[in-house]
PASEBA-1860 file (N, C-alpha, C; in nm, 3 decimals):
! residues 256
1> XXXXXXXX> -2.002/-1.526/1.767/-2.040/-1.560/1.629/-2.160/-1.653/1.631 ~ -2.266/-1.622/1.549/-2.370/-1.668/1.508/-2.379/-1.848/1.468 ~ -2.484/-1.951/1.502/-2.439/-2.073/1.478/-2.478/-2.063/1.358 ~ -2.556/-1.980/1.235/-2.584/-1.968/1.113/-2.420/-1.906/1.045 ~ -2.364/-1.869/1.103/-2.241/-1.793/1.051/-2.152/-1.872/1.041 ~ -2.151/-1.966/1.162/-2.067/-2.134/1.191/-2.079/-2.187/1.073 ~ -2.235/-2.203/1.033/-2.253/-2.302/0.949/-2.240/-2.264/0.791 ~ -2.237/-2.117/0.791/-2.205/-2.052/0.621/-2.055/-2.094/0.590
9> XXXXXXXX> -1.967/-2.067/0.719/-1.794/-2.073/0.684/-1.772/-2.224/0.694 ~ -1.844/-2.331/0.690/-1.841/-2.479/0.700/-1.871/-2.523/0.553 ~ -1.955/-2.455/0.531/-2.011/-2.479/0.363/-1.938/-2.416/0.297 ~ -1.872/-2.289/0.290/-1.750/-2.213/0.224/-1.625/-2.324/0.217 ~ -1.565/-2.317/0.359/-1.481/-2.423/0.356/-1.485/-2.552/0.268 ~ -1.609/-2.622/0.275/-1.625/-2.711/0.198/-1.592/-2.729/0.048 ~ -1.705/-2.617/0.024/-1.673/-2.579/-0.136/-1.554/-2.609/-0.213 ~ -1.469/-2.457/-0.101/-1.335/-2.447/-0.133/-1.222/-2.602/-0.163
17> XXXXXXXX> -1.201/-2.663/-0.085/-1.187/-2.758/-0.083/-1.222/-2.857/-0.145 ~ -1.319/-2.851/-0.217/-1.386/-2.949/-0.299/-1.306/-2.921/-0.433 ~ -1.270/-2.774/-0.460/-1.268/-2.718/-0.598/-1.111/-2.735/-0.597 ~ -1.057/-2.745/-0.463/-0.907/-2.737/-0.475/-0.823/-2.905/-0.524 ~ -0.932/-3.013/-0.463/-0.974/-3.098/-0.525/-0.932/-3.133/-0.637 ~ -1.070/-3.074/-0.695/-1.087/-3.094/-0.835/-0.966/-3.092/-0.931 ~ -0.913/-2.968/-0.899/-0.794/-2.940/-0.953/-0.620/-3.022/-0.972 ~ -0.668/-3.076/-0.865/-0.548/-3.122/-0.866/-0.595/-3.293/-0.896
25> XXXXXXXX> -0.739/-3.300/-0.938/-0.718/-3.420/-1.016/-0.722/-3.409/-1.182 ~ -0.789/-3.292/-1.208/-0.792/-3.282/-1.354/-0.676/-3.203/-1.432 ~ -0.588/-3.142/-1.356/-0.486/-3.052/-1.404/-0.322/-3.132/-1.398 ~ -0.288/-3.120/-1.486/-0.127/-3.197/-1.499/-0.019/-3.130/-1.444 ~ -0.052/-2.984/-1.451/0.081/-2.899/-1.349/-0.024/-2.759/-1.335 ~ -0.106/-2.777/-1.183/-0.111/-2.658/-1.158/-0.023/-2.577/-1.081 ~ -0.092/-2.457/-1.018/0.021/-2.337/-0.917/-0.092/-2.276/-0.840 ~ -0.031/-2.229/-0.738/-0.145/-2.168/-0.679/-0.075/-2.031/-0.649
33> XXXXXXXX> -0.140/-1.923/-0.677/-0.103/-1.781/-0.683/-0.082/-1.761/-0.549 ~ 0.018/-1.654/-0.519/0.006/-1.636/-0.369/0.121/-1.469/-0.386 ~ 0.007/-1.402/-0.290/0.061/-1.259/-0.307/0.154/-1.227/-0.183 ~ 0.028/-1.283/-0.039/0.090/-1.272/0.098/-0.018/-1.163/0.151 ~ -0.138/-1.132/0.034/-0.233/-1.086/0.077/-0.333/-1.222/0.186 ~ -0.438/-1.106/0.255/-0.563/-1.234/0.324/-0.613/-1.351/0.236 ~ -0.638/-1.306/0.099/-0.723/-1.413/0.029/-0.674/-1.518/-0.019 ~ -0.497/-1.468/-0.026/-0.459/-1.594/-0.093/-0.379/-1.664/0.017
41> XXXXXXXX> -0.401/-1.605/0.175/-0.333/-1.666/0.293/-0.439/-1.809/0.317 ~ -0.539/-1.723/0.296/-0.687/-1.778/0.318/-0.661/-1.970/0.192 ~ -0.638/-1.927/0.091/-0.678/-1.969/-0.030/-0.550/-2.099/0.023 ~ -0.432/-2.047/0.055/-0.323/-2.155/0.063/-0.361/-2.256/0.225 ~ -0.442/-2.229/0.319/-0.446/-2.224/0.428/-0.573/-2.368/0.415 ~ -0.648/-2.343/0.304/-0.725/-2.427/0.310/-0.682/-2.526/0.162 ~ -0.578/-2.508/0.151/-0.517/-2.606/0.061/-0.471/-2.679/0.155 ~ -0.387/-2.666/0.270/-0.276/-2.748/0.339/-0.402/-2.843/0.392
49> XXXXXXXX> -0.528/-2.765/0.414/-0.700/-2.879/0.476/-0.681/-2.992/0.397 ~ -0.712/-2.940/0.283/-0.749/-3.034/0.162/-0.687/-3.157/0.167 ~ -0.548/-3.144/0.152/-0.459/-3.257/0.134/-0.377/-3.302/0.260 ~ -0.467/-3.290/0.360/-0.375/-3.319/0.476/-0.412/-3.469/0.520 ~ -0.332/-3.587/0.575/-0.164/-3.540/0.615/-0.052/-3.487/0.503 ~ -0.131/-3.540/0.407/-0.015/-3.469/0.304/-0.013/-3.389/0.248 ~ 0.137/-3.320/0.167/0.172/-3.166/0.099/0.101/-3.176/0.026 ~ 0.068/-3.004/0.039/-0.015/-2.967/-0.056/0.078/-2.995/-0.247
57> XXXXXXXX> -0.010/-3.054/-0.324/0.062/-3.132/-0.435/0.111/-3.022/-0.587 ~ 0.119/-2.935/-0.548/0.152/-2.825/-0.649/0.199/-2.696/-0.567 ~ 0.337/-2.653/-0.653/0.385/-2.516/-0.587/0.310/-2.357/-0.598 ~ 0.332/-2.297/-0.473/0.300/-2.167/-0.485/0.385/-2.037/-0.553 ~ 0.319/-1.974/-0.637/0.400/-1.860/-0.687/0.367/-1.714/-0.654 ~ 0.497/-1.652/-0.634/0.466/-1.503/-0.617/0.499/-1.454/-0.743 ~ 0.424/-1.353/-0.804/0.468/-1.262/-0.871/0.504/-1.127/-0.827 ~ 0.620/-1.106/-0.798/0.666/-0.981/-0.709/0.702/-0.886/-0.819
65> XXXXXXXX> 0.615/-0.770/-0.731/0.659/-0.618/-0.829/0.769/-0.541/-0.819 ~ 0.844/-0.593/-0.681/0.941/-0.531/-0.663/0.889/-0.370/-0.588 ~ 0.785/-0.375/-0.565/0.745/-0.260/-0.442/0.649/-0.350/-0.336 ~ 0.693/-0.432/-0.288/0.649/-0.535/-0.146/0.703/-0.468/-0.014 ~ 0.629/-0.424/0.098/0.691/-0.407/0.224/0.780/-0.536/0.260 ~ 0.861/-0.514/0.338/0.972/-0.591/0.419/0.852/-0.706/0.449 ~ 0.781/-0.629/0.563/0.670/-0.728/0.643/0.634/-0.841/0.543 ~ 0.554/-0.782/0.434/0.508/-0.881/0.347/0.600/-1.021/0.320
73> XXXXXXXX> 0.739/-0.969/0.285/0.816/-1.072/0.229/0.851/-1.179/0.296 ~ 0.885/-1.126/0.456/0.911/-1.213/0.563/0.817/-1.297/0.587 ~ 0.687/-1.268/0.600/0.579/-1.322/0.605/0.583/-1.444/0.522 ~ 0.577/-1.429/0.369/0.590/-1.496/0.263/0.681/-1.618/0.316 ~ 0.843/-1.597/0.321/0.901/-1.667/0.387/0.847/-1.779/0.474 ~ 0.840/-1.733/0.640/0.792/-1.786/0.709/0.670/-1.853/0.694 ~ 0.564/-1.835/0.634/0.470/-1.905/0.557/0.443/-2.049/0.498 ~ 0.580/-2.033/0.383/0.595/-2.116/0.308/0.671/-2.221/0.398
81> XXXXXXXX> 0.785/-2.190/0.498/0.817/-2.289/0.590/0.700/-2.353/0.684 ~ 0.622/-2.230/0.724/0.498/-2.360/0.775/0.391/-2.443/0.704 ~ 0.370/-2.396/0.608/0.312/-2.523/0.516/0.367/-2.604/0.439 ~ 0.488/-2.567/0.501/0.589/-2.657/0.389/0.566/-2.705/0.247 ~ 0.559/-2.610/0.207/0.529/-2.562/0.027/0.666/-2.560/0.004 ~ 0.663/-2.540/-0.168/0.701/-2.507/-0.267/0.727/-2.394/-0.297 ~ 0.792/-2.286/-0.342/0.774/-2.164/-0.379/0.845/-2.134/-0.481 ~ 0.770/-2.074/-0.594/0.842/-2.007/-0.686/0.812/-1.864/-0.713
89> XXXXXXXX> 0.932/-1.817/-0.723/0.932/-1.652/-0.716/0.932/-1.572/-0.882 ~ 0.883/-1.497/-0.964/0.923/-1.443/-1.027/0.893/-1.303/-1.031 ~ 0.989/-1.163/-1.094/0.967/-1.063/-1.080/0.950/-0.989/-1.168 ~ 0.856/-0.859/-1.128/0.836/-0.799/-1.259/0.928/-0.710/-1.295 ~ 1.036/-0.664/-1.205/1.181/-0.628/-1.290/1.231/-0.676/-1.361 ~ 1.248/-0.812/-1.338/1.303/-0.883/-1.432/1.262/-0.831/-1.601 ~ 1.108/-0.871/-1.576/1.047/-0.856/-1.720/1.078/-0.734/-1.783 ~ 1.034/-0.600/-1.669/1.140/-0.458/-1.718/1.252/-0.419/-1.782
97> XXXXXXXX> 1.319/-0.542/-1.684/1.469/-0.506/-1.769/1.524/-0.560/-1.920 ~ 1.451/-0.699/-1.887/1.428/-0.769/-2.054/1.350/-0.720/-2.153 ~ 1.304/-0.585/-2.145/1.204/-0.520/-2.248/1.058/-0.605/-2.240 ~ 0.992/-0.675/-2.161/0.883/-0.738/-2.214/0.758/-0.628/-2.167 ~ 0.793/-0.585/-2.066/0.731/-0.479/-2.044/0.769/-0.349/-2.010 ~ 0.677/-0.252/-2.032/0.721/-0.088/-1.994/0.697/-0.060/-1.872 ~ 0.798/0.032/-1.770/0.730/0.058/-1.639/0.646/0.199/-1.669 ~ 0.555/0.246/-1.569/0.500/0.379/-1.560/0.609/0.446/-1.531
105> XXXXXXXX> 0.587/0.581/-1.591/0.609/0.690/-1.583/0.552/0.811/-1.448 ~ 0.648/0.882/-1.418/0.567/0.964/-1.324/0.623/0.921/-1.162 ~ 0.591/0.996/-1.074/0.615/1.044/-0.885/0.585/0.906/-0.851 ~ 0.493/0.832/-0.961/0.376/0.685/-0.820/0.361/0.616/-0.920 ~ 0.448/0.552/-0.992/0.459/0.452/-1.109/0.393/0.260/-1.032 ~ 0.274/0.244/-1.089/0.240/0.134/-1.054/0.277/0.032/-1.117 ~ 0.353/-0.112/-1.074/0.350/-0.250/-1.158/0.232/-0.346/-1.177 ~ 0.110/-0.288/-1.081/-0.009/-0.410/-1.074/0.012/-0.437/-1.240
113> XXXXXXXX> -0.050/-0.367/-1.373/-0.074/-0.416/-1.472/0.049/-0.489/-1.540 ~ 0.171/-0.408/-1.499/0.276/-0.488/-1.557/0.265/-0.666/-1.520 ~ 0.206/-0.694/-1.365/0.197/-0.833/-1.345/0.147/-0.925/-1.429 ~ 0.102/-0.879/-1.512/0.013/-0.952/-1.626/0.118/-1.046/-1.702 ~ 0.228/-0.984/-1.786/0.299/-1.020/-1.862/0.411/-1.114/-1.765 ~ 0.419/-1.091/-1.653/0.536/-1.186/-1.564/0.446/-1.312/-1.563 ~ 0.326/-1.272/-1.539/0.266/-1.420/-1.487/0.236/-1.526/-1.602 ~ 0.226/-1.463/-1.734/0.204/-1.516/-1.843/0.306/-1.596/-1.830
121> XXXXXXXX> 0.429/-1.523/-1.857/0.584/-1.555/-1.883/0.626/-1.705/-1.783 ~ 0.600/-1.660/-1.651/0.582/-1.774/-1.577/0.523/-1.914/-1.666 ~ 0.396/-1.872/-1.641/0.313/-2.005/-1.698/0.299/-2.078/-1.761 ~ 0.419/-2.002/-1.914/0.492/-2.068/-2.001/0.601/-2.166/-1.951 ~ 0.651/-2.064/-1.901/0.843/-2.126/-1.847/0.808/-2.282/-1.769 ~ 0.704/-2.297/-1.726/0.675/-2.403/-1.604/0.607/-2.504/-1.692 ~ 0.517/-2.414/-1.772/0.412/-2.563/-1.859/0.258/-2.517/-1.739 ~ 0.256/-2.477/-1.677/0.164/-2.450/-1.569/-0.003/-2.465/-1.656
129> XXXXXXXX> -0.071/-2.584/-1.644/-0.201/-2.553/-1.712/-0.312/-2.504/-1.635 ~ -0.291/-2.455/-1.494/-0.403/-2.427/-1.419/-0.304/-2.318/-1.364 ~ -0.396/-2.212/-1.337/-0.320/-2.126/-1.199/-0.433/-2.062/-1.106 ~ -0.431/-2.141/-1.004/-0.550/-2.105/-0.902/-0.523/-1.931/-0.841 ~ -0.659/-1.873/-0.849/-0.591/-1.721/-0.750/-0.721/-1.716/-0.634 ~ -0.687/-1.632/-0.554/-0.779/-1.576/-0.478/-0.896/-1.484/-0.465 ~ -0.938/-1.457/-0.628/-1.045/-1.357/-0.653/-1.148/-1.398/-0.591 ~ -1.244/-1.243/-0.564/-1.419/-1.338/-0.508/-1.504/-1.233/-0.599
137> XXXXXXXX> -1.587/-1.280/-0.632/-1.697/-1.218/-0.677/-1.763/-1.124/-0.650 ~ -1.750/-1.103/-0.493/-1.798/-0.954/-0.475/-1.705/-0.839/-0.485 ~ -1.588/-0.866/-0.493/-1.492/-0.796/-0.565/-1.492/-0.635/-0.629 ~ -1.611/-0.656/-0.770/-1.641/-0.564/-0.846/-1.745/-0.695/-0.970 ~ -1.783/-0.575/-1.015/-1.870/-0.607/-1.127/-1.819/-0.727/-1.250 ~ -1.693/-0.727/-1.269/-1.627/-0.789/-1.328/-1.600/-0.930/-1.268 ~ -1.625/-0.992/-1.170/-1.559/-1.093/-1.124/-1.679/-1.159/-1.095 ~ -1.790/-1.119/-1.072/-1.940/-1.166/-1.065/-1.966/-1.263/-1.193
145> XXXXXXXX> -1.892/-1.232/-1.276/-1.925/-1.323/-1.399/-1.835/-1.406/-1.415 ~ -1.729/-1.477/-1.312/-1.606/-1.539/-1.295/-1.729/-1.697/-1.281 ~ -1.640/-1.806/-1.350/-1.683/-1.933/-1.281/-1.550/-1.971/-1.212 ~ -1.599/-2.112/-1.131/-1.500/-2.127/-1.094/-1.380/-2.206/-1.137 ~ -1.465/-2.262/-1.274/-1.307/-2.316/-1.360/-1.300/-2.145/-1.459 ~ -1.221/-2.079/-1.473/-1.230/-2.004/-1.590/-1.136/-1.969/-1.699 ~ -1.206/-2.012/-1.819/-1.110/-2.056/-1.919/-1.081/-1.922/-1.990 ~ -0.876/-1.943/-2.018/-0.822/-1.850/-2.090/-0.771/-1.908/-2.190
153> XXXXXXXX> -0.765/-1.811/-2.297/-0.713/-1.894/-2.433/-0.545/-1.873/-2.462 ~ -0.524/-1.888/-2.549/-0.356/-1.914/-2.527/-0.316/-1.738/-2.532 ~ -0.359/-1.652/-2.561/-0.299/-1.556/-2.522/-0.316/-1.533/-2.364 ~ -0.401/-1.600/-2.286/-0.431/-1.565/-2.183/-0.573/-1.468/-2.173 ~ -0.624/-1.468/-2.236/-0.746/-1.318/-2.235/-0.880/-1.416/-2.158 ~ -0.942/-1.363/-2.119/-1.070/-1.422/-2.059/-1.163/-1.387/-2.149 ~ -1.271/-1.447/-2.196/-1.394/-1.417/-2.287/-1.514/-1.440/-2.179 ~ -1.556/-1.385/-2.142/-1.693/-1.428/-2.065/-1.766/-1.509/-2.192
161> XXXXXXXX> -1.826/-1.512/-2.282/-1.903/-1.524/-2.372/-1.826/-1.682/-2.417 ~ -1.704/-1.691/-2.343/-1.661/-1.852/-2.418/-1.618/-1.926/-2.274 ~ -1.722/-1.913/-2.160/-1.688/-2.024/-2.083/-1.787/-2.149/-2.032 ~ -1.749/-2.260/-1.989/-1.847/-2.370/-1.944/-1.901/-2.374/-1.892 ~ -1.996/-2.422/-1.861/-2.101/-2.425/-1.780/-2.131/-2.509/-1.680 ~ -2.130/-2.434/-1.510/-2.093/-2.494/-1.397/-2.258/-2.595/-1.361 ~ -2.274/-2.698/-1.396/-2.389/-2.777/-1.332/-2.356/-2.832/-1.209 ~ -2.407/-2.806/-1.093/-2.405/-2.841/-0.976/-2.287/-2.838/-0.944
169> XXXXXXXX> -2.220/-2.960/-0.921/-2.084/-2.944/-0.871/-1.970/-3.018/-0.971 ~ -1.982/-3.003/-1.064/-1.945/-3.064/-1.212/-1.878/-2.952/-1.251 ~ -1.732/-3.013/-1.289/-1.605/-2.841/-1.348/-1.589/-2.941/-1.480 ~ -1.562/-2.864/-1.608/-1.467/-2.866/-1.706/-1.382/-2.799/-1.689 ~ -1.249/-2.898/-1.691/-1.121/-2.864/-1.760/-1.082/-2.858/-1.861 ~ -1.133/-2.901/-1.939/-1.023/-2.933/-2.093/-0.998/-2.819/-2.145 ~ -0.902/-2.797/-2.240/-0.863/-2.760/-2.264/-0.735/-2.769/-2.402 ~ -0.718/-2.683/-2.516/-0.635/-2.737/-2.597/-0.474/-2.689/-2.546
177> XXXXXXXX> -0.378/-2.743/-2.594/-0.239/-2.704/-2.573/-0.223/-2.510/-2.598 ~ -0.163/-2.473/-2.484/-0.125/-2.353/-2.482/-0.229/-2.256/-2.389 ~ -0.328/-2.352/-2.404/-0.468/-2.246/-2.336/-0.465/-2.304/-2.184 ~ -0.482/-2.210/-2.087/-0.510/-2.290/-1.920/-0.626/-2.200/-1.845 ~ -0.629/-2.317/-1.752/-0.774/-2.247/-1.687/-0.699/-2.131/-1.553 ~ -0.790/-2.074/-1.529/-0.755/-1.993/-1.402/-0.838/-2.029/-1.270 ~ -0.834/-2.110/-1.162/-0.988/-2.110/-1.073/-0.978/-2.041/-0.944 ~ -1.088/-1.987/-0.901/-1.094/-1.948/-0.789/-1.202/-2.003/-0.687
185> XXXXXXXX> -1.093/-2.109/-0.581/-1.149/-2.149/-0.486/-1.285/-2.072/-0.461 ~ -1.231/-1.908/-0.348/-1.307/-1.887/-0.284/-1.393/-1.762/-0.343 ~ -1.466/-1.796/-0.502/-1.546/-1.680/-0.559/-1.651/-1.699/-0.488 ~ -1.720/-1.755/-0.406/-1.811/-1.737/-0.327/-1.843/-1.617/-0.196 ~ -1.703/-1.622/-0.144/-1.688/-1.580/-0.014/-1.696/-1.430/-0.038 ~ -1.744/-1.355/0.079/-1.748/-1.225/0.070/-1.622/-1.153/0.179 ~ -1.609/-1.073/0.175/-1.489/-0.975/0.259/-1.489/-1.081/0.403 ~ -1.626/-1.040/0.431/-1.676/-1.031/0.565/-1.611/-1.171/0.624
193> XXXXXXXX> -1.686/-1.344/0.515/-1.658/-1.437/0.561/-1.499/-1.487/0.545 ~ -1.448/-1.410/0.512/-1.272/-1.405/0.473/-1.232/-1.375/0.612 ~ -1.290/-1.217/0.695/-1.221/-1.228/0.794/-1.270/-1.307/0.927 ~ -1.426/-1.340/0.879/-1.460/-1.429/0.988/-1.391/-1.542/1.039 ~ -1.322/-1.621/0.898/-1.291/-1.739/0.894/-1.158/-1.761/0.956 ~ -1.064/-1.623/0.881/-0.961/-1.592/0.976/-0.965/-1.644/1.134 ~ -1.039/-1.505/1.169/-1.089/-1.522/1.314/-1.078/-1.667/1.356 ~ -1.199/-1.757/1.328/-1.188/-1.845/1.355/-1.085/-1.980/1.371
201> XXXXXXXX> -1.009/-1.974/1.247/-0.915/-2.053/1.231/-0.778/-2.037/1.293 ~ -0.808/-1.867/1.373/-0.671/-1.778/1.395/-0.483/-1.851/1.292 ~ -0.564/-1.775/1.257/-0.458/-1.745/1.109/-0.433/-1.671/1.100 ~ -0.239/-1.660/1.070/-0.176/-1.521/1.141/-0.182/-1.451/1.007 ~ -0.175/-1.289/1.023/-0.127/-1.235/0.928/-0.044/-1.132/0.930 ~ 0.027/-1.094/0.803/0.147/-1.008/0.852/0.116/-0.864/0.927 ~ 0.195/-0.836/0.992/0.180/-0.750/1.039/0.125/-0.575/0.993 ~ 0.144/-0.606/0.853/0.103/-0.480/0.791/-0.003/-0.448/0.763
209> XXXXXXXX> -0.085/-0.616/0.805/-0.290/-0.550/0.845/-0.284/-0.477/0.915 ~ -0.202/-0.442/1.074/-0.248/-0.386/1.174/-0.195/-0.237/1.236 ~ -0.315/-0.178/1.285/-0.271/-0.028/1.270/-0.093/-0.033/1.365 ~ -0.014/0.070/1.259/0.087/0.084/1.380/0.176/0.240/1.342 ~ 0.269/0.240/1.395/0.372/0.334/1.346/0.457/0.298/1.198 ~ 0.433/0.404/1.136/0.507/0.451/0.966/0.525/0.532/0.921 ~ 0.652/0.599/0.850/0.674/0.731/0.806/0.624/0.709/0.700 ~ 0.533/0.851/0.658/0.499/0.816/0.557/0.510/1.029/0.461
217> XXXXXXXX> 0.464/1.045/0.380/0.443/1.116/0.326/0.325/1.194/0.221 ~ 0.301/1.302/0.248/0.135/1.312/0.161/0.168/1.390/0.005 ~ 0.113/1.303/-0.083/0.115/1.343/-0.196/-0.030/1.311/-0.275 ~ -0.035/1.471/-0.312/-0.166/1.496/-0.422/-0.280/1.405/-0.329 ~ -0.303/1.436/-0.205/-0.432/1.430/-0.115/-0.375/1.271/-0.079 ~ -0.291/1.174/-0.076/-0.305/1.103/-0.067/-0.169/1.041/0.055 ~ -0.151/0.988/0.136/-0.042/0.938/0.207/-0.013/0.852/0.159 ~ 0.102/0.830/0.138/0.233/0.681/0.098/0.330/0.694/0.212
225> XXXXXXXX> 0.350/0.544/0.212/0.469/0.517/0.334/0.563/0.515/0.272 ~ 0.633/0.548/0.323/0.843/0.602/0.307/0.832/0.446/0.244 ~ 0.878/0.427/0.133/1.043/0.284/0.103/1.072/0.391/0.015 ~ 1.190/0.234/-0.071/1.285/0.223/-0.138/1.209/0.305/-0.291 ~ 1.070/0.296/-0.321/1.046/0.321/-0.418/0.932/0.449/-0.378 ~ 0.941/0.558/-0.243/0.848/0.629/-0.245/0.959/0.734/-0.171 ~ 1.004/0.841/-0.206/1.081/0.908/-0.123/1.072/1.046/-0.148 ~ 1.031/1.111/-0.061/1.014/1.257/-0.062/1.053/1.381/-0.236
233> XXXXXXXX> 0.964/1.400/-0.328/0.991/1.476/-0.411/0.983/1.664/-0.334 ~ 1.093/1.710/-0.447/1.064/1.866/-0.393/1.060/1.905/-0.256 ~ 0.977/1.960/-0.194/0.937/1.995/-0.065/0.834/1.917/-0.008 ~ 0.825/1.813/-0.077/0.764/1.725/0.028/0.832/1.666/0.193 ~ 0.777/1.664/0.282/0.831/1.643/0.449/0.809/1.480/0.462 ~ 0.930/1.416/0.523/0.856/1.310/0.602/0.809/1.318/0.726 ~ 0.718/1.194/0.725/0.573/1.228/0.917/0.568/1.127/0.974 ~ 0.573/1.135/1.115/0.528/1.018/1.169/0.443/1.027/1.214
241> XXXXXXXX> 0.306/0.999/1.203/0.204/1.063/1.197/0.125/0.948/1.314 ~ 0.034/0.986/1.346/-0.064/0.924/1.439/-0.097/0.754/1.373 ~ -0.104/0.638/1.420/-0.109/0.549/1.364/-0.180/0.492/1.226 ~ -0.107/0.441/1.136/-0.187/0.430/1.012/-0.156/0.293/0.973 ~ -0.256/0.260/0.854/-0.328/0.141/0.841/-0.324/0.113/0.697 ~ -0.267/0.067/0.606/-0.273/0.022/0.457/-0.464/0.039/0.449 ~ -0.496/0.093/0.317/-0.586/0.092/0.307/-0.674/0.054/0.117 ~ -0.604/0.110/-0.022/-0.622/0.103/-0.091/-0.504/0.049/-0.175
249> XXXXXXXX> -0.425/-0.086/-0.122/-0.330/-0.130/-0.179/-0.215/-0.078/-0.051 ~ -0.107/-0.134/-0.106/-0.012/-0.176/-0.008/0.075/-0.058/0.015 ~ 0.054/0.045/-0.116/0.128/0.167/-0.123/0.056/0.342/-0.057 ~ -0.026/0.306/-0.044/-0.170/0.411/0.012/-0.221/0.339/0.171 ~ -0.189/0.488/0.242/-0.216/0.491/0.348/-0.357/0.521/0.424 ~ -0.327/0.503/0.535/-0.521/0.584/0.597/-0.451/0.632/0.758 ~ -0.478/0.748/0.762/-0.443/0.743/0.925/-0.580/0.746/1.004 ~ -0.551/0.646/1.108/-0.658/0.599/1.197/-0.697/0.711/1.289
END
């Protein structure tokens, strides 16, 4: 690795840290999102920096869809015992079953959008006025226009057109009752310096980054791995196919 590359993930780091900071001086009860994906391994990893020798000062939350690999969860687990966090769990069955939300319909019913309404629900239940996540800006087109305090109004909706304005290293918080900010440490960072930093810091991750053995099954051009919520329709076969690799979400496969 490059000593210019040294010195980009030193200034990243920094940032990050600066903003994680911030937060936890201007916010009365934040949370910090945590999926058990890289970014937010990344995102909690340089929280435990921040405030060390001491705990990191606000709990982590999962919002679980209730279609998580095993790997993931254990991970999660073990995780939270080594940073000795906080954890709060909520699910989006739950919300299903209480009517707050509808599940999809159909063979490959997704919860990503249902997460919306759990996390709201959360953020109420807690009082939560900040909830840090792991988005970055190179992301997509949409997240390029993210600051890094970014303000939602009490329904939760984001307005690009109604947020503050980042001067140098100067955040607004405020905020009226009901409305909270969302921030993201690392909107700077790109894919690349995510896994560089990894690398560097060797920071484990679950096992379901890495290519291995999985039954899985092909539907409508696409492979899914065998669980609880993907199981052979019609004449579909299960395969154990040459080693494969999560590739477009946790439910979509790639064989290597």
């Amino acid at each position: 690795m490059s000593r210019n590359r040294r010195n980009t993930l030193d200034i990243l780091e920094a940032e990050a840290i600066f903003v994680l900071r911030e937060v936890a001086a201007q916010f009365e009860r934040p949370v910090m999102l945590f999926s058990g994906g890289k970014d937010s391994i990344v995102m909690s990893f340089l929280a435990v920096k921040a405030f060390y020798p001491g705990k990191i000062p606000f709990p982590l939350m999962h919002i679980d869809t209730g279609h998580n690999f095993e790997e993931t969860l254990a991970y999660r687990d073990d995780w939270m015992r080594k940073i000795d966090s906080n954890l709060i769990v909520r699910h989006v069955g739950d919300s299903i079953r209480q009517g707050r939300v509808t599940e999809e319909a159909g063979p490959n019913p997704s919860r990503n959008a249902a997460q919306t309404v759990t996390l709201l629900d959360a953020l109420a239940e807690f009082k939560f006025d900040c909830a840090l996540g792991g988005a970055r800006r190179d992301e997509e087109k949409a997240r390029a226009k993210e600051r890094f305090f970014s303000f939602r109004d009490r329904f939760g909706q984001w307005d690009p057109k109604n947020q503050r304005p980042e001067l140098w290293n100067l955040y607004n918080g405020l905020k009226r009752p009901g409305e909270h900010m969302r921030v993201f440490p690392i909107s700077n960072w790109t894919e690349l310096d995510v896994w560089q930093y990894i690398q560097r810091e060797q920071i484990a991750l679950p096992s379901l980054y890495f290519t291995h053995q999985r039954e899985v099954l092909r539907r409508d051009g696409t492979i899914l791995a065998i669980g609880p919520h993907n199981q052979p329709i019609g004449r579909e076969t299960v395969e154990r196919p040459a080693p494969a690799r999560p590739r477009a979400g946790p439910r979509r496969w790639r064989i290597s």
